[in-house]
Each structure stands twice: as structure tokens, then as C-alpha cells.
C-alpha positions as CSV (number, residue, x, y, z in Angstrom):
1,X,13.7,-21.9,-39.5
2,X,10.2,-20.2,-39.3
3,X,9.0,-23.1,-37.1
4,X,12.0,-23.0,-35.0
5,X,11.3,-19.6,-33.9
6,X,7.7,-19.9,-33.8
7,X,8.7,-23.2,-30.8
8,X,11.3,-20.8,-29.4
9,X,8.2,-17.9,-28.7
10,X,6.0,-20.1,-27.4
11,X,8.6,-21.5,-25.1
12,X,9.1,-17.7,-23.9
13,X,5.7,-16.9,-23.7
14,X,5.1,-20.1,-21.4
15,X,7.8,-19.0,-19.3
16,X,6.3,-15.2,-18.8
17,X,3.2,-16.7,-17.8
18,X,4.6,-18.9,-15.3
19,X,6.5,-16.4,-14.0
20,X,3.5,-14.3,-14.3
21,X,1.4,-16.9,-12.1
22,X,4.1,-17.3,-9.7
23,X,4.3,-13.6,-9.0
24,X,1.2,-12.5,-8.6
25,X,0.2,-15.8,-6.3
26,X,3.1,-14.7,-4.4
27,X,1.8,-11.2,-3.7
28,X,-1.6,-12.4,-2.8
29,X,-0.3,-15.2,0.0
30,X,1.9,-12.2,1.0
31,X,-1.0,-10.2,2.0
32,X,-2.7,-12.9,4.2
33,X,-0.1,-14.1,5.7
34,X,1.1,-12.1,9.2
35,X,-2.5,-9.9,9.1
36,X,-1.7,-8.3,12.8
37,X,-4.8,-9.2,14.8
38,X,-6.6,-6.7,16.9
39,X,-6.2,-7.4,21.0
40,X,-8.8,-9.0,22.2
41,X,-9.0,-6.9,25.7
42,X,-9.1,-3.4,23.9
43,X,-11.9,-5.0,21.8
44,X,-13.8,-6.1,24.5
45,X,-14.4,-2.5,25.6
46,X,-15.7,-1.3,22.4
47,X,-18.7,-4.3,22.0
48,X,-19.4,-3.9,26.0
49,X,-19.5,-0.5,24.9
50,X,-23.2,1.1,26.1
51,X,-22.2,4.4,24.7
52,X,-22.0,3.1,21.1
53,X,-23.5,0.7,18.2
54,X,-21.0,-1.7,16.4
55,X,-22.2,-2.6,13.3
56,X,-20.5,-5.2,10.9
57,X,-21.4,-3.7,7.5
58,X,-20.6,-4.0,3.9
59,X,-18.9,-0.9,3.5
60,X,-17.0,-1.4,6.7
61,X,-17.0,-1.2,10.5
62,X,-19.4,1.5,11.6
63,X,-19.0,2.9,15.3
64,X,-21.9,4.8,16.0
65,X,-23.5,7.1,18.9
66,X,-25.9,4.8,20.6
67,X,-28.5,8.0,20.6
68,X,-28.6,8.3,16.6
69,X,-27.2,12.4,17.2
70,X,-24.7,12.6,15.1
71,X,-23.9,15.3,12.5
72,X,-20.1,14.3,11.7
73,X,-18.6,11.0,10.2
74,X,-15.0,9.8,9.9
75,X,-13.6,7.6,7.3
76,X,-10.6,5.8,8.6
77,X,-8.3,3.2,6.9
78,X,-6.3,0.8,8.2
79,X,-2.4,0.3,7.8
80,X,-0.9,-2.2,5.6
81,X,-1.8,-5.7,7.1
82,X,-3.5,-5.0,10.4
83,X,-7.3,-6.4,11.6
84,X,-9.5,-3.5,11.6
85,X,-11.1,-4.3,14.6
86,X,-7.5,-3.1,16.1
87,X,-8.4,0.4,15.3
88,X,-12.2,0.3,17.3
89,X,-10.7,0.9,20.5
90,X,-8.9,3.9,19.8
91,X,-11.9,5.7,17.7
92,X,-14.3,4.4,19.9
93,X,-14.4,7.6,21.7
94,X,-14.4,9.6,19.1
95,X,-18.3,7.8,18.4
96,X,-19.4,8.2,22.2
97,X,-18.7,12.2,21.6
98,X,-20.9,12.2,18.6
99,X,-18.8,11.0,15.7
100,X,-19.8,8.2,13.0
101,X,-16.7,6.4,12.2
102,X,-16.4,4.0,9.3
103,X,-13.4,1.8,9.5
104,X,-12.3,0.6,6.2
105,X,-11.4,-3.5,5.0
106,X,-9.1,-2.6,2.8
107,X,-8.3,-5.1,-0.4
108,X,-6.2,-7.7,0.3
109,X,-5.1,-5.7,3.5
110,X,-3.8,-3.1,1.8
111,X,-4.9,0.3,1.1
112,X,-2.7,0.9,-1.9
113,X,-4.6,-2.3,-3.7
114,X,-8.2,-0.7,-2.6
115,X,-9.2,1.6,-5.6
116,X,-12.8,1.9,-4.1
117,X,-14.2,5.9,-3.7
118,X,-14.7,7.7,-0.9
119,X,-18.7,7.3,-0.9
120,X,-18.1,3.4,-1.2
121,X,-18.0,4.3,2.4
122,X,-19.9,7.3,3.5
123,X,-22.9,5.2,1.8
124,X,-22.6,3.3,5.1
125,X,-24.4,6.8,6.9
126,X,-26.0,8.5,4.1
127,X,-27.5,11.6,6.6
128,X,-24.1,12.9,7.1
129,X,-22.9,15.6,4.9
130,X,-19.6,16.4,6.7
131,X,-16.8,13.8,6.1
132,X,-13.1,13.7,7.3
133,X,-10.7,10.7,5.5
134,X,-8.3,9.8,7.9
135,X,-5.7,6.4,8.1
136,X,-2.8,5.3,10.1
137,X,0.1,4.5,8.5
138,X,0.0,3.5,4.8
139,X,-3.6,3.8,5.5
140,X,-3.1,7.3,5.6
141,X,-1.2,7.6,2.3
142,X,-4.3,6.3,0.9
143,X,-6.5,8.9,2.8
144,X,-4.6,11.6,1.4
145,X,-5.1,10.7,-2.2
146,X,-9.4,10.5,-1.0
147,X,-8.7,13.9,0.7
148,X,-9.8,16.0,-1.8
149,X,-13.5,14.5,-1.7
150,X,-13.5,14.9,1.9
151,X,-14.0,18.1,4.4
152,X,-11.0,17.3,6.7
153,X,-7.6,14.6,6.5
154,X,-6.8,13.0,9.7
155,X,-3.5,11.4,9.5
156,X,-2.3,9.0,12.1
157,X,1.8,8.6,12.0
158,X,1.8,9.0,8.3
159,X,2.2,11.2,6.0
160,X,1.2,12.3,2.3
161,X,3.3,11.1,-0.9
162,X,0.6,14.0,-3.0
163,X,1.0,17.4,-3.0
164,X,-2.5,18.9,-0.8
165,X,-0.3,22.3,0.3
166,X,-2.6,24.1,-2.0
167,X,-6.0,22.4,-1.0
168,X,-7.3,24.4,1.7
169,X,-8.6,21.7,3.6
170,X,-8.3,21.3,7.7
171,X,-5.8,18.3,8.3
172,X,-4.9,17.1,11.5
173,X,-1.2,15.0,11.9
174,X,-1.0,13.1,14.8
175,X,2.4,10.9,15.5
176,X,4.3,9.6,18.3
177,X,7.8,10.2,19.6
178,X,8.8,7.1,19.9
179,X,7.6,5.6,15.9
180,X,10.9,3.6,14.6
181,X,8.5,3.5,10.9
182,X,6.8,6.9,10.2
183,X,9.7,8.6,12.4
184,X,9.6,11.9,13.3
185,X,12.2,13.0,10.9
186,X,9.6,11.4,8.3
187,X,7.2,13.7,9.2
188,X,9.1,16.4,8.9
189,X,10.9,15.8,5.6
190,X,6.4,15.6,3.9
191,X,5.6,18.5,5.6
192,X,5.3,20.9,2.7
193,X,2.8,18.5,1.2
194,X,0.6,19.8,3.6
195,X,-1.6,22.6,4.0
196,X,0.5,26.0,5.9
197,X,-2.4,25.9,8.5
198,X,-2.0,22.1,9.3
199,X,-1.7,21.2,13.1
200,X,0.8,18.4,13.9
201,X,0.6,16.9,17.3
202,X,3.6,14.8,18.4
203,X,2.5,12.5,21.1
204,X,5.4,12.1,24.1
205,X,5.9,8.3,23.8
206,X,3.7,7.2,21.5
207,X,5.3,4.3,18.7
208,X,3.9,3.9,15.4
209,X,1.8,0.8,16.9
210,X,0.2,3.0,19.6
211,X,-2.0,4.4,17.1
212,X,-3.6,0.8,16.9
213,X,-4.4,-2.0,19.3
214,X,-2.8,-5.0,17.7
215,X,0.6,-5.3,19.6
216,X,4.7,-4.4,18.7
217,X,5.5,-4.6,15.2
218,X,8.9,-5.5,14.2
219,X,11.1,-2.1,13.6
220,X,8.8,0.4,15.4
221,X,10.4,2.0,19.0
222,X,9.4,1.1,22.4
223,X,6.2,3.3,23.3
224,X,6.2,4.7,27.2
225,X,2.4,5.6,26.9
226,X,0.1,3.3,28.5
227,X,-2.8,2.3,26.1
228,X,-5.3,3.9,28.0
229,X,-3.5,7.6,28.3
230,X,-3.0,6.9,24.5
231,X,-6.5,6.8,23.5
232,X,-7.6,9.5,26.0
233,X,-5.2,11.9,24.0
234,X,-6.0,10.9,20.9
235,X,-9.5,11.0,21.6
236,X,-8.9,14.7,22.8
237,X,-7.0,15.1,20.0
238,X,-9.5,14.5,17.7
239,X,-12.3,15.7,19.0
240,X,-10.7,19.5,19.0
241,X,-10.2,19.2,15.7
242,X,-13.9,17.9,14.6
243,X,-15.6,20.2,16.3
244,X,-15.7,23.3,14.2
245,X,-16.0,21.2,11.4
246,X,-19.6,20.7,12.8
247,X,-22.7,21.8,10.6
């Protein structure tokens, strides 16, 4: 009887570790399969770029004023599955007024699987003191848990799922009229997570994948900004909300 059982165990313990196996393979081909790749024409721009550097680095993409002046830096992270070369083009003119940004590679192209600091990627400028997080999407759920090692939160149609109300800190919402994913409604329903003194910007016709350069994605609204009006505001945006943050 005591060997039957003992069989009978290992049978069920085989079978968790298959199932085991199968899962967590599953979850990791989930992640690279479907990546949504950054547009090749909005990319362009940013390496022809003479305004800026473009560096390729360990800790992530690091957009840069070409003239070495800068005093501010910007940590952004990506949303779940998209290149983060689609978030240069947008940000890029945040760097050519002055700002260091630091795009994140999230693991497995996820934020929510990255566990890595906030220094793992201010390291990537270590003469700037003054540090907003910032992330589109679920990008930006992740910057809000990295918010409270940072100056400022920059949140680009997202929202936080932790509780900052209470943190002081400058945080800047930005969203879109027209977002079918982090709807407006959304936004509204995780506003007391925020800070009293938080400014939220709706942008008139912006979709959750205007915030990014990488194309529609399936159950967002039809934007009715142009791509370049888009990153102008944004831009504008931005760099109002940087500026007094400025040693």
C-alpha cells in the first residue's frame, strides 16, 4: 500500500512539473510574440536628428542634448509589448529642449516582470540629480510604483493601481480623447490615487497608441491627431511641466 501511494505521488508530482514547464514556457513565447515594432519613418527623424545624441546603452535608450547642457533626466518605460524605439520620436523633443531621457527595455517586454530600481537607469547619466519616472500605459503603472525614488511621475494614458495621493510629488497625466484602453472614464475612476495638485491634460483626439509610434493596436479608438501635432503637444506638454523642476 505504502508503495502504491509513494507511485501515485510521483505520478502527481511529474504532472505539476509538466504543467509547470508548459505554463511558464507559455508565458515567455507570449511575451515575444506580437512585440509592436516602432515605425520606421518616425524613427528616422530621431537618428537624423542633429539636435540630439542616440545612444544604445545597457541601461536603456538614452536621448541626449547634442550640446552636453542638461540639468534634468526622464526615466520612461514602455507599455506592455511595444519596441522602445517607438517611444524616441515622441520624447525626442523633450531632449533637443534640454532633457536626458532614458527609455527603458523592460523584461521580457513587460514592465510588471522588470523588478530592476530606479538607478538601474539614472546610472545611464550619473551628473543628473533631478529625475522624473514616467511610462505609457502599463509602463506607467510600473512608473508609479518607482515614483517615490523619483522628483516627478509622468504618466502617459495610464494610471496608478498604488496609492501616491499622500506623496507630495509633481505628477503630470497626460491622455487622449479618443483611448478605447486607458479610457477616459479610467482615468477618472484612479484619480484619487493621485496627488490633489496633479495636472491631467486630455489631449482632443489622441488614442491610447498616439502616445507611441508603433501603429493601431487592436481595441484602442480612432485618433484624429496627426502624428506630428501629437508630438508637438506632448512635447509642450511636457516641457511646462519640467521646467520648474529645474535645479
Amino acid at each position: 500500500m505504502q508503495k502504491r501511494r509513494g507511485r501515485v505521488l510521483k505520478r502527481v508530482l511529474w504532472s505539476l512539473a509538466i504543467v509547470l514547464v508548459l505554463a511558464v514556457g507559455g508565458v515567455l513565447a507570449w511575451t515575444q510574440i506580437g512585440v509592436m515594432a516602432a515605425g520606421p519613418e518616425p524613427l528616422a527623424t530621431v537618428r537624423e536628428n542633429p539636435a540630439i545624441t542616440v545612444a544604445d546603452t545597457d541601461q536603456g535608450i538614452v536621448l541626449a542634448p547634442a550640446d552636453g547642457a542638461s540639468e534634468l533626466g526622464l526615466v520612461f518605460i514602455p507599455g506592455a509589448k511595444v519596441d522602445p524605439w517607438a517611444y524616441a520620436a515622441i520624447l525626442q523633443g523633450l531632449a533637443e529642449d534640454g532633457v536626458t531621457v532614458v527609455i527603458t527595455r523592460p523584461w521580457l517586454n513587460l514592465a510588471f516582470f522588470d523588478p530592476r530600481g530606479l538607478d538601474s537607469f539614472t546610472s545611464a547619466a550619473p551628473d543628473i540629480d533631478v529625475w522624473a519616472v514616467g511610462g505609457h500605459s502599463l509602463g506607467g503603472v510600473r512608473a508609479c510604483q518607482l515614483a517615490t525614488d523619483a522628483d516627478a511621475l509622468v504618466l502617459f494614458a495610464s494610471y496608478c493601481a498604488n496609492d501616491l495621493s499622500e506623496s507630495g510629488l509633481p505628477v503630470l497625466s497626460l491622455s487622449g480623447s479618443e483611448d478605447g484602453l486607458s479610457t477616459p472614464e479610467k482615468i477618472a475612476e484612479a484619480r484619487d490615487l493621485l496627488p490633489a495638485d496633479a495636472e491631467l491634460i486630455e489631449i482632443e483626439g489622441a488614442s491610447h497608441a498616439s502616445f507611441g509610434d508603433y501603429g493601431p493596436q487592436d481595441g484602442d479608438g480612432t485618433p484624429t491627431i496627426s502624428t506630428e501635432e501629437m508630438h508637438t503637444e506632448v512635447t509642450r506638454d511636457l516641457d511646462g511641466f519640467l521646467a520648474p523642476l529645474a535645479p
